[in-house]
C-alpha positions, 0 to 999 in steps of 0.5 A: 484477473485483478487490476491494481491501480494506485494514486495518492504519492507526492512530495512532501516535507517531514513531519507531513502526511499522505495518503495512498490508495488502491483499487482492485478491480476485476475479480476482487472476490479472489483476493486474500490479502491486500498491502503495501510495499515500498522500493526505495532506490537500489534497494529490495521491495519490502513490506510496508503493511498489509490486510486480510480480507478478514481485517487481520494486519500487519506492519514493518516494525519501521512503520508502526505507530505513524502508518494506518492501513485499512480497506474498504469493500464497495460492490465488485470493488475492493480498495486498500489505502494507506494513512502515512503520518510522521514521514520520514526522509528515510520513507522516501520510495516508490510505493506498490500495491499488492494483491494475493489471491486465494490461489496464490496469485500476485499481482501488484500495482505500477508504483506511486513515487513518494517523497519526504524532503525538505 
């Protein structure tokens, strides 16, 4: 099993920055990949971006320039965050984490609401 658990969402104006994070714990040495995916009212969950656990990425084309993903390894624990520059009111959503195991095994984080507004 993993556990997801995120931080990092909030309001803030256009142009602004944050950044989200995601820690995986439990067995973390499952996972294959880790990503990001944004839910905005009504709507799909979509991909935002996500990462190998051999670095290889992958972004929306709606993202790409403004988001960074990266993640770090530290003992048991595997952390994925998300560098959002430039926001847009049109990236205003709830933001999930998510973790693919080996096996195929999703799991995904509760969500961290993130709004862009003036």
């Amino acid at each position: 099993q993993v556990q997801l658990v995120e931080s990092g969402g909030g309001l803030v104006q256009p142009g602004e920055s944050l950044r989200l994070s995601c820690a995986a714990s439990g067995n973390t040495a499952s996972i294959y990949i880790m990503g990001w995916y944004l839910q905005a009212p009504g709507q799909q969950r979509e991909l935002v971006a996500d990462i190998t656990s051999g670095g290889t990425i992958n972004y929306a084309d709606s993202v790409k320039g403004r988001f960074t993903i990266s993640l770090s390894r530290d003992n048991a624990k595997k952390t994925v965050y998300l560098q959002m520059n430039s926001l847009r009111p049109e990236d205003t959503a709830v933001y999930y984490c998510n973790a693919r195991s080996f096996y195929s095994t999703i799991y995904w984080g509760q969500g961290t609401q993130v709004t862009v507004s003036s």
